[in-house]
N, C-alpha and C positions, 0 to 999 in steps of 0.2 A: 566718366563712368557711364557704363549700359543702361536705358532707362530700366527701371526696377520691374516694372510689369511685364519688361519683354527679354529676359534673360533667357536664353535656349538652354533646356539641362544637359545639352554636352558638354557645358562648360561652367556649370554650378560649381564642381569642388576646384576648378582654377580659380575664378571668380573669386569665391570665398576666402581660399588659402592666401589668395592675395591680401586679406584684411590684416595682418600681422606686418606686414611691409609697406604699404601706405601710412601705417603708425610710425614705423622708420622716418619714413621721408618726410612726416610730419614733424617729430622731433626732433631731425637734423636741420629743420629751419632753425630750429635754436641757438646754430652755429654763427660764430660773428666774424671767424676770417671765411674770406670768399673759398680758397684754396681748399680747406678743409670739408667749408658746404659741397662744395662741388666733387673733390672727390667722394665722398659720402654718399652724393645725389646717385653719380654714377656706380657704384658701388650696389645700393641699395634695386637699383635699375637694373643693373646685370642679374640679382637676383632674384626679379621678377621674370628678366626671359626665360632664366634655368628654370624655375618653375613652371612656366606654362610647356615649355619642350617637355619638358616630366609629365604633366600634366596630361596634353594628347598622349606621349605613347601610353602610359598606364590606361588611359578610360581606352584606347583603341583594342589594349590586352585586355582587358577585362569587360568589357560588350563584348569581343569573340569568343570568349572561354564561354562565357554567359549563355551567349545563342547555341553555341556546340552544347553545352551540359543539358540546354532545353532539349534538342532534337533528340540525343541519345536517349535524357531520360521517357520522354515520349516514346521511342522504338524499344527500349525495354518494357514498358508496361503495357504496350499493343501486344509486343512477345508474350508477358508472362499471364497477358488477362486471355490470349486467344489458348493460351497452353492450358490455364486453371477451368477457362470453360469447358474444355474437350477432354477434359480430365472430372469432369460431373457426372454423376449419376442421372440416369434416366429420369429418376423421382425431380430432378431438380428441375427440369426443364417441362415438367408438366403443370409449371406455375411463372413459369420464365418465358413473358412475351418474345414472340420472332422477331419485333424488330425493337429489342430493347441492345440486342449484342450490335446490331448496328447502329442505334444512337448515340452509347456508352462510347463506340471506338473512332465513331466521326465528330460530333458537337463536343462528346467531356473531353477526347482528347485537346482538341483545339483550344478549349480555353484551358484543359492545364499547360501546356506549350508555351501560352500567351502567359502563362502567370506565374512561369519557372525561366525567361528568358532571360536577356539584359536588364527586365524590368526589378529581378532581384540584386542584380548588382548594382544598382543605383539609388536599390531604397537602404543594401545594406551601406552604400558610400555616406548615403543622405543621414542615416544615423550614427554612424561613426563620427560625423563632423558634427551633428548636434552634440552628441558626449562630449568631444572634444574642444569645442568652442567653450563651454559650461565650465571647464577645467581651465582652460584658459583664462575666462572671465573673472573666474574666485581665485587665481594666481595674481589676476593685474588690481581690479578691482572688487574684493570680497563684497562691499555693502551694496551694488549696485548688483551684484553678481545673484547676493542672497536675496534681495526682493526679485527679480527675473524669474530666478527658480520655482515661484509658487505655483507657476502657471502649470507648470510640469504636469500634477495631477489631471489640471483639466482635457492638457493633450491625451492621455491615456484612458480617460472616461469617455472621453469624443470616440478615440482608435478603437476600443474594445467593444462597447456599444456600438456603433455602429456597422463593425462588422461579423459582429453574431446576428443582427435583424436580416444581411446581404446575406450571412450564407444560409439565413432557414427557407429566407423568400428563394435564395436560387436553387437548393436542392424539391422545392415545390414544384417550381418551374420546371427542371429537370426529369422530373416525374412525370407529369402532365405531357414533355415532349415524347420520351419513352412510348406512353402509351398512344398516341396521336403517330408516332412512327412504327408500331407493330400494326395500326389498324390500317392504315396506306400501305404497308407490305403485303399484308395478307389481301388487302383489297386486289394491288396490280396481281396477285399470285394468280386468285379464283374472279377475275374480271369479269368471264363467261357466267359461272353463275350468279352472280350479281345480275348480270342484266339479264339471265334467265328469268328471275325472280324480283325484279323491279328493283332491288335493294338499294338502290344508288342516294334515295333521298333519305333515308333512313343511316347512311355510314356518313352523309353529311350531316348531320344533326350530331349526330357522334362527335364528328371533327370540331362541330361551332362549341360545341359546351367545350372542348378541350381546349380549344381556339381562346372563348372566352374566358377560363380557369387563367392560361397561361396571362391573359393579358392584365387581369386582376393583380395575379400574384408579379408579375414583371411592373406593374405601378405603386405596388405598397415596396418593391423592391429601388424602383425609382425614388423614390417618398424618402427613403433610409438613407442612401447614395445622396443625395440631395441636403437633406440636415446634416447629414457627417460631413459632406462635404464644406458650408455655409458654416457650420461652429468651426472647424479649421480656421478658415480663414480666421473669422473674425475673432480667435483667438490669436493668431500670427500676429490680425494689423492691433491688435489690444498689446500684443508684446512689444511690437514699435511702439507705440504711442508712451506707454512706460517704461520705453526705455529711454525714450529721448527728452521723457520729463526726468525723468529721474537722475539723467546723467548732468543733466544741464542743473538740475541743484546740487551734483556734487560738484561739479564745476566752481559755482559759485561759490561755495561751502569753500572748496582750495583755497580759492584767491582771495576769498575775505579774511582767512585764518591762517594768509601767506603757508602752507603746507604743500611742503614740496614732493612729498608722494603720491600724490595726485597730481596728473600732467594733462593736456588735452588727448597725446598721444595715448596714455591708456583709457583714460576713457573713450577714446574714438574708436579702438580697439574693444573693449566690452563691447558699446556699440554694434560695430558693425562686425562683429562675429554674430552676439544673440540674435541680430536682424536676420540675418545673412539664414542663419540656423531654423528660425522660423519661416522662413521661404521653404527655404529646402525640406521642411515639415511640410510645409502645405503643398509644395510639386505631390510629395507622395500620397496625398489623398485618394487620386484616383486609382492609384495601385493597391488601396486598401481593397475599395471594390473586386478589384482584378484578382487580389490574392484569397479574399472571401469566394469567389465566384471557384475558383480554382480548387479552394479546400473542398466545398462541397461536389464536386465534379469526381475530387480525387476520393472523397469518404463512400461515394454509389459506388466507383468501379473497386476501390476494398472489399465490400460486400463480397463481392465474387472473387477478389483474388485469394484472401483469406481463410474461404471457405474452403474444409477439407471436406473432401470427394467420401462418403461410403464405401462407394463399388469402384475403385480408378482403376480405368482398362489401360494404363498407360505404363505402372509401375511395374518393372521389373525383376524388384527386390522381396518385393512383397508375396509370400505364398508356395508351394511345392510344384517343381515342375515334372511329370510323368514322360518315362521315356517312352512309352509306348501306351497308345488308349485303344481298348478293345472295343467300350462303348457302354457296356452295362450301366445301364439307369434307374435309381429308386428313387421317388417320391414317397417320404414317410411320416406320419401325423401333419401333414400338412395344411397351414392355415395361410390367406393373404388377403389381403387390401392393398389398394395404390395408393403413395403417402398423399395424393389430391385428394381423394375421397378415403378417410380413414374409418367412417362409418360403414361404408358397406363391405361386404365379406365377401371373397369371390370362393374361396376354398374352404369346408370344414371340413379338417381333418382327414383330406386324398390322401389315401394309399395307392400306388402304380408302381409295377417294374415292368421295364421295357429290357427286350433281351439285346443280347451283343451281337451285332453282324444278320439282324432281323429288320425288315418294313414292319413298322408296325404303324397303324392310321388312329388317327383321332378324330372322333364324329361327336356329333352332339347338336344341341341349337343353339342359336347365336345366342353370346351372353354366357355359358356356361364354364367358359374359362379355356379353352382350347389355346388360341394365340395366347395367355397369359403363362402356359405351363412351357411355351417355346422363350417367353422372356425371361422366365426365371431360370430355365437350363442356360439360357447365357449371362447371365447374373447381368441384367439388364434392372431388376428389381431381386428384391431378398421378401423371404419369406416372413410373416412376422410369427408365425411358430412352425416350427417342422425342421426337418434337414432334406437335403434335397445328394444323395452321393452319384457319383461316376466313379463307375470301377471299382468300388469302395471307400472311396476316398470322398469328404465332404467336399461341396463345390467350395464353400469357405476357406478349407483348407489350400486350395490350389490358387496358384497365378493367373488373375482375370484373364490378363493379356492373353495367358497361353489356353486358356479353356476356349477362350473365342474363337484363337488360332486354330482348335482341332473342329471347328463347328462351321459347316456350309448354311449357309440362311439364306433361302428364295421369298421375301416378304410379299403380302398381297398387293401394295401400291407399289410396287416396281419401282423404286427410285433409282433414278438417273443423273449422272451430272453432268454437267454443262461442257461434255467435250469430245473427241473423238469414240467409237466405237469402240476402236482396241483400247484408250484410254478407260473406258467403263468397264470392259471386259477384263481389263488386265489387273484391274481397282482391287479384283478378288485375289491375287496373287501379294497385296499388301499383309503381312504378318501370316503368312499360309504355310503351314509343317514343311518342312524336304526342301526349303529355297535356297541355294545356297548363295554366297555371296555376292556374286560379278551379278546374279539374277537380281539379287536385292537392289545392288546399286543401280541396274539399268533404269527401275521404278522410281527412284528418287533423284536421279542425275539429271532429269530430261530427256534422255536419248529418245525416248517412245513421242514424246513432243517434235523434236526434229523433224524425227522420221515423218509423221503424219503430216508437218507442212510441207515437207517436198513431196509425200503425196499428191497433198489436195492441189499440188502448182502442177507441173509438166510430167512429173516423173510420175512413172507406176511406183505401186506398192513394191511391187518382184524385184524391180530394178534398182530402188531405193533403200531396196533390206540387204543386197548383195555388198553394200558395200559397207555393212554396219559389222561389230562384234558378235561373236560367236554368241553372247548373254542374251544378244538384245534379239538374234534369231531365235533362241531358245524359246523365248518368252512368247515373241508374235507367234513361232509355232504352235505353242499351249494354245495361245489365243485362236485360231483359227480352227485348233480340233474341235475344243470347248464349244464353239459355235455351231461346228457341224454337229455332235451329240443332239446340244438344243434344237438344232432344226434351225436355225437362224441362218444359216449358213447363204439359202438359197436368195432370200433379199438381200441381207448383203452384197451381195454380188451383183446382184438389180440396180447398186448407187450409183452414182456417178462418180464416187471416188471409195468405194466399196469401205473397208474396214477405217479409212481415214473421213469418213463422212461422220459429219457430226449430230448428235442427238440432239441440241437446243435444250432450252430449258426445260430442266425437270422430266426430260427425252419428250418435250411434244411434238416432234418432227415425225415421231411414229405411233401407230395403232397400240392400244392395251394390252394385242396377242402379241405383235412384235416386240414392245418392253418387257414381255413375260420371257419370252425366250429368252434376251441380252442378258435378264437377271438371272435366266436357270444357267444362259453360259458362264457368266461371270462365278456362280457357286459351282459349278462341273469344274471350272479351271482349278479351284482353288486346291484338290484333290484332296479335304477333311476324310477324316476318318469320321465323322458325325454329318449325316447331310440331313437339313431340317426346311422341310418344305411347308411352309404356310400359304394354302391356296397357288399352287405353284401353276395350278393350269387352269384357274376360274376366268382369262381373260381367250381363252383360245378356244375356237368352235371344236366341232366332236372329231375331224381328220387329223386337227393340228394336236387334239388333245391324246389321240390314240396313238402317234406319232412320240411325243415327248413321254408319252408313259412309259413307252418300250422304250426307250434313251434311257430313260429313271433307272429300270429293272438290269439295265446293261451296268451303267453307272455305280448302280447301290448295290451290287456284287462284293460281298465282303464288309460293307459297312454296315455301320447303324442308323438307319434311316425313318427318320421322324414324318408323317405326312400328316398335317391338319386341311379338313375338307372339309366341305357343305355336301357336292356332288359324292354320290356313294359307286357312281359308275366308275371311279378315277380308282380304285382300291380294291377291284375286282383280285388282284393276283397277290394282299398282304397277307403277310405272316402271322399278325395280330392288329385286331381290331378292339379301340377302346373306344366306349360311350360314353359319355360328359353329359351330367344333369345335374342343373344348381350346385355346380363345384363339387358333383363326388362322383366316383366310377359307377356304375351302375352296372354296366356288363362289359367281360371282356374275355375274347375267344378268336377261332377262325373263324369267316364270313360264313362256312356251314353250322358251324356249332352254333353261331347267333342266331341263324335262323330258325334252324332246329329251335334253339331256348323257346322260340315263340315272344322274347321278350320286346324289349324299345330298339333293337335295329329292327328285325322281323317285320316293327308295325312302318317303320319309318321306309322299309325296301315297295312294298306298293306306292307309296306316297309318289317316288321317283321313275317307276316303271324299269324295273330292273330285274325281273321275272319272266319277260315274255321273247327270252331269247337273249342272244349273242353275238347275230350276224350283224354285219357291217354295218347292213340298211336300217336295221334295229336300232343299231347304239345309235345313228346318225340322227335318227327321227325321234331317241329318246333325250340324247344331249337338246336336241333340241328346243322339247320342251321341257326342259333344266333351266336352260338359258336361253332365255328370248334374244339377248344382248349379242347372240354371235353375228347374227346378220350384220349389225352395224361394224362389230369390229371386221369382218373379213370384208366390209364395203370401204371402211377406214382401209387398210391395211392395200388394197387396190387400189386407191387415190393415192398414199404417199409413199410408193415406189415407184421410182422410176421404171418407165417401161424397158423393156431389154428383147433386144433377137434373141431368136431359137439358140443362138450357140452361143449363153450370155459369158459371161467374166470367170474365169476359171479363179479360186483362189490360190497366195503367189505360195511358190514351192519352195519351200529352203531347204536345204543342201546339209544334209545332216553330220558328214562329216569337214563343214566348210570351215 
């Protein structure tokens, strides 16, 4: 026999199962011809090898079923929690730490993984053979069987207690990581201002109380793990101890009262099943932990899978889809707050109509609600009284998805993602009116991936698109015009691998003017019937700004064009001008009429120097002192591009009937 403290659990339920068969071999000593013991002996023998052969293959099948049902159920709930995030409303992530989505999908997954693999098939094997030993027990010997059984209770007061204390301390733990992992993201994110503003010994101090929180709660977690683990036991070695007193007086008890239903054979068998039984309890202790650790891991990312979306930009089922949007917009009894701040009010009861196939500009001072009437036309937020219609129709009424899809959005921080140009560029053509299919799939296939890395390697762009689908030409061609509209066009061509050059994180590789442009490209590409400009040329000095305006006015030809600005020189040629003061319209007309009013544009047009002319030299010197900031960015914007000959990089030409 394997010494008892060092039995490996691969081989617990052979081990065990064999307790029923060494009862054999011990009763067939009772045998008095040799002939008979011996074949018996052999007999009994053969059917311990068939069970151990049984034995490995079964635990070989069932550890791989095990690990395989870990891994998938892991890739399903990475799938369904990245789907239910991205299927949130805006509201919900203005309380939802940035690096809480990545702690949940790296740390929780990991320990639910670890706590749904082989390790459940061997605590369910481990309790099947307690039941069944117990069964066994009160079949062979009831009276030894029935004092064994008292313990029962104490096993289950140990198991349950103890891992209610593991899973409150680990979803404690959990939390404290969470938040310790959103403050290191956002830290590496804004590094620069951090040590702009000294703040580095101030986000440590942050870190140490989390630091210190986590290690608190990971030692009263310790503390639990440790008692449940130590009552185990010492209820296991309490179940040997009485068993083998109590076997041994029924022992006695047989042989003094000559009774022959009591053998050493069965009771060797009670014996060494309930032993057996009790081990295989106490292996599973520390899988308690593991399974405790795992629940709580798996009840935080519930939180969020569970949760149903208000506004889902995702569902397709849900809502009227318009075959045609002209653009008409009404804002009516309109009231809002953001669900983080539900005390303040940003709108009482705005009334606004925006016409169909008009610029119309939104001014006002910061704070007044301007960006907030561009998130609620994308039902990014809902109003908490008001109706807000398009075309007549309530935006409520209609398919998120498809409302988004008719609306171009140039936002003020220019967001960028981490990859090729035309990847960012073409980002706009995702869910865009008029796409048709072979287009759609180019976007989601990879092909634009491909393409970009034989780019960025030997091949040109030109050379490297000649030999793609007609789709994928279609596409880079959008992307290329799009660019030129923006004005982008001409630095790109300055890169070293021009539209395959990559933007880096968050596009820091380029100036504030140049990610304004990528982003006014990327909303030109997408060719909305709604194009909604939020500070769409706040990062570009007064030639690049004069420039993209006449791109706009080319562009928003037939559309409904939304412009929120600070600068009022950007809005010289709208169709209608709205004024924003503490959430209600205050005036609204053409740039003559407002002035005429004599009211709050009138007083606000001196403020900007917007009176003393037209010429070039004028706008140039008055942008200027609008925005002090353009020096630096047109000094950014000279440093990261690459320098180019007079006869730089043509961009590559496709072949329209190729």
């Amino acid at each position: 026999m394997m010494p008892y403290g060092k039995t490996p659990k691969s081989v617990l339920p052979r081990y065990s199962r064999m307790g029923a068969y060494f009862r054999l071999l011990i009763s067939c000593a009772s045998e008095y011809e040799a002939s008979k013991l011996g074949n018996a002996t052999k007999q009994k023998v053969l059917y311990m090898v068939y069970v151990t052969i049984a034995s490995w293959c079964f635990i070989y099948i069932h550890v791989s079923c095990w690990t395989m049902f870990g891994e998938r159920l892991v890739r399903r709930i990475r799938e369904n929690y990245l789907r239910s995030l991205l299927r949130q409303e805006l509201g919900f992530f203005d309380e939802f730490a940035s690096g809480q989505a990545s702690s949940e999908l790296t740390s929780n997954l990991d320990i639910i993984q670890t706590g749904t693999s082989e390790k459940v098939g061997i605590c369910l094997a481990s309790l099947s053979y307690f039941v069944a030993a117990y069964v066994v027990a009160f079949m062979k010997v009831p009276q030894l069987a029935g004092i064994l059984v008292s313990l029962l209770p104490a096993y289950l007061m140990m198991s349950l207690g103890g891992s209610w204390f593991i899973k409150l301390y680990t979803a404690r733990v959990t939390k404290h990581l969470a938040s310790m992992t959103s403050i290191v993201s956002e830290s590496l994110n804004k590094v620069a201002l951090i040590h702009a503003f000294g703040a580095a010994s101030q986000l440590e101090r942050k870190l140490a109380e989390h630091f210190t929180s986590i290690k608190e709660e990971s030692n009263k977690k310790a503390i639990a793990a440790a008692v449940q683990l130590g009552l185990l036991y010492f209820i296991a070695y309490s179940t040997n101890a009485l068993a083998y007193w109590q076997g041994s007086k029924t022992l006695a008890h047989s042989v003094a009262s000559a009774e022959s239903n009591t053998n050493v054979g069965a009771v060797y068998t009670v014996i060494f099943l309930l032993i057996n039984a009790s081990y295989l309890i106490s292996q599973v202790a520390p899988f308690l932990q593991i399974f405790g650790t795992a629940t709580a891991a798996s009840d935080k990312l519930n939180e969020t899978l569970e949760r149903s979306s208000r506004i889902d930009g995702t569902d397709l089922t849900d809502g009227k889809f318009l075959n045609a949007i002209q653009g008409s917009i009404e804002f009516t009894d309109l009231n809002c707050s953001y669900p983080s701040r539900p005390s303040i009010t940003i709108f009482q009861g705005l009334n606004l109509k925006i016409p169909a196939g008009k610029n119309t500009a939104i001014v006002g001072r910061s704070g007044s609600g301007k960006s907030t009437l561009a998130a609620l036309l994308m039902r990014l937020y809902d109003p908490t009284q008001g109706t807000i219609y398009l075309d007549g129709h309530t935006l409520k009424s209609l398919n998120v998805k498809h409302l988004r899809s008719c609306i171009a959005l140039v936002s003020p921080d220019t967001p960028l993602l981490n990859r090729s140009i035309l990847g960012n560029i073409a980002h706009g053509l995702i869910n865009a009116p008029g796409l048709v299919d072979d287009e759609r799939l180019t976007l989601t296939d990879g092909s634009l991936s491909r393409l970009v890395l034989r780019a960025q390697g030997r091949q040109p762009l030109e050379q490297a698109l000649s030999s793609e689908t007609t789709a994928v030409q279609r596409v880079v061609r959008r992307c290329i015009q799009a660019a030129e509209v923006a004005g982008a066009l001409d630095f790109i061509m300055k890169l070293k691998h021009g539209f395959a050059s990559s933007t880096g994180q968050a596009g820091e590789l380029f100036s504030g003017g140049q990610k304004q442009r990528l982003a006014l490209a990327r909303a030109v590409v997408r060719n909305a019937p709604i194009l909604l400009l939020d500070e769409a040329t706040s990062a570009l000095d007064s030639v690049g700004e004069r420039s993209i305006r006449e791109a706009i006015q080319q562009v928003a030809k037939g559309r409904t064009t939304i412009s929120i600005v600070h600068r009022l020189s950007t809005i010289k040629t709208a169709d209608n001008i709205v004024v924003l003061d503490k959430g209600k319209v205050v005036e609204q007309g053409t740039r003559h009429e407002l002035i005429v009013a004599g009211g709050t544009y009138s007083a606000m047009v001196p403020l900007q120097n917007m009176t003393s002319g037209d010429s070039p030299d004028a706008d140039r010197a008055r942008s200027g002192m609008q925005s002090l900031d353009n020096i630096d960015v047109a000094r950014k914007s000279s440093e990261k591009v690459d320098d180019a000959p007079a006869d730089s990089k043509q961009p590559p030409k496709v072949s329209a009937d190729h």
